[in-house]
C-alpha positions, 0 to 999 in steps of 0.5 A: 477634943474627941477624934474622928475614930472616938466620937464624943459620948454625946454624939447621939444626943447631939444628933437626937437634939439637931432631928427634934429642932428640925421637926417641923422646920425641914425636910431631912432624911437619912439624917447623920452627924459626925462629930470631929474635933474640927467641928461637925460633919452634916450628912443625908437627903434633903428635900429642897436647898432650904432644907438643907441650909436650916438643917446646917443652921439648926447643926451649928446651934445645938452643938456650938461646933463650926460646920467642917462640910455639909453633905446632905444631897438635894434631892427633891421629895422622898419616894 
């Protein structure tokens, strides 16, 4: 298991896997992924509550982990 202060080696592919399956599909910006050993940590901006939710799903299939918290913010079309 990793910890919160020593992110897996893989975190960034994990996290470039989760933006290119959301290509398309959803509307998110400023996109993080924090890996824990409880699971994954979703954060950034979202264009709508759909959004949101797909991003969460698309997290929890790529990377196998459960959802610990998702933080992305509705904020409706990016200025």
């Amino acid at each position: 298991m990793t910890t919160a202060n020593a992110p897996p080696a893989d975190t960034e592919s994990l996290a470039s896997l989760v933006r290119q399956r959301l290509v398309g599909r959803a509307h998110v910006y400023d996109r993080r992924l924090v890996v824990l050993d409880q699971g994954v940590v979703l954060e950034g901006r979202a264009t709508c509550y759909y959004a949101k939710q797909v991003a969460q799903h698309v997290a929890m299939a790529v990377t196998g982990l459960p959802l610990v918290a998702n933080r992305i913010e509705v904020c409706g079309e990016r200025s």
